[in-house]
C-alpha positions in Angstrom: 24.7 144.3 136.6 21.9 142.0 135.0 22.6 141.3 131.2 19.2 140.5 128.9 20.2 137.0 127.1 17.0 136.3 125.3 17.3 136.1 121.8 15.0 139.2 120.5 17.6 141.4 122.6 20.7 140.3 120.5 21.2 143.4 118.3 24.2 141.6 117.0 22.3 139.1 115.4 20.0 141.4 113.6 22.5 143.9 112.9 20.5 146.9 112.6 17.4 144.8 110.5 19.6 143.0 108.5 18.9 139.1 109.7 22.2 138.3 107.5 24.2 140.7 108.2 26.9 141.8 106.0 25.6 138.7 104.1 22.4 140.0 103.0 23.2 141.3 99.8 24.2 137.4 99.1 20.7 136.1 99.3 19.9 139.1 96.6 22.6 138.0 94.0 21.6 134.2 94.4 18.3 135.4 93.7 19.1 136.9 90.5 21.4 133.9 89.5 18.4 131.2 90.1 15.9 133.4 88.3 18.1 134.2 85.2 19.1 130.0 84.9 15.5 129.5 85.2 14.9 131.9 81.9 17.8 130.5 80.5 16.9 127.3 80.6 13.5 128.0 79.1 15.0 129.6 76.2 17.4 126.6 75.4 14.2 123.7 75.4 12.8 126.2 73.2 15.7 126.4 70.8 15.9 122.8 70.4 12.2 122.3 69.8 12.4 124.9 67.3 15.9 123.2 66.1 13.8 119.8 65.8 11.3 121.2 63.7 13.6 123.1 61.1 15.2 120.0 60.6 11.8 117.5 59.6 10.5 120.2 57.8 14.3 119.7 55.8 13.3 116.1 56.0 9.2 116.9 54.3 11.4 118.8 51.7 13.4 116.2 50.7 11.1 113.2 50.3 8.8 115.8 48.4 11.4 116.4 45.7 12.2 113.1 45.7 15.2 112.5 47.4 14.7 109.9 49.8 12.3 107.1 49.5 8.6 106.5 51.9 11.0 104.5 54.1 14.1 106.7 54.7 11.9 109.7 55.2 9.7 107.5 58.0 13.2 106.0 59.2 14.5 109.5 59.9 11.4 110.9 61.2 11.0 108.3 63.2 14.4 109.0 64.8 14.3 112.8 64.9 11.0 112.5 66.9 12.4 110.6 69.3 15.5 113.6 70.2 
């Protein structure tokens, strides 16, 4: 009795179409993870830009009314455009 050894005969491999196997669903769900740290990701360097801004504008404010002098308010913005 001749057995076939190639490698396209090897229907345990493929398991019915599946390359993976049991293991296919696997590749799916790390799919899903990589894509939604991705977004994520893009919505936290959004945050803190936004975050940066809210607090200069804070910083405009405050040397408008008088709070702070020319120097302190270039000082800090100085500093908070650096973060």
């Amino acid at each position: 009795m001749m057995y076939n050894t190639s490698y396209l005969a090897n229907t345990d491999c493929i398991n019915n179409g599946y390359f993976l196997g049991d293991w296919h669903w696997l590749v799916g769900v790390g799919f899903v993870v990589l894509i939604t740290a991705i977004i994520l990701g893009f919505i936290a360097i959004g945050r803190r830009k936004h975050t940066n801004n809210d607090v200069i504008e804070l910083l405009k404010m405050k040397f408008a009314q008088g709070e702070i002098t020319e120097e302190e308010y270039l000082r800090r913005k100085k500093i908070l455009s650096k973060k």
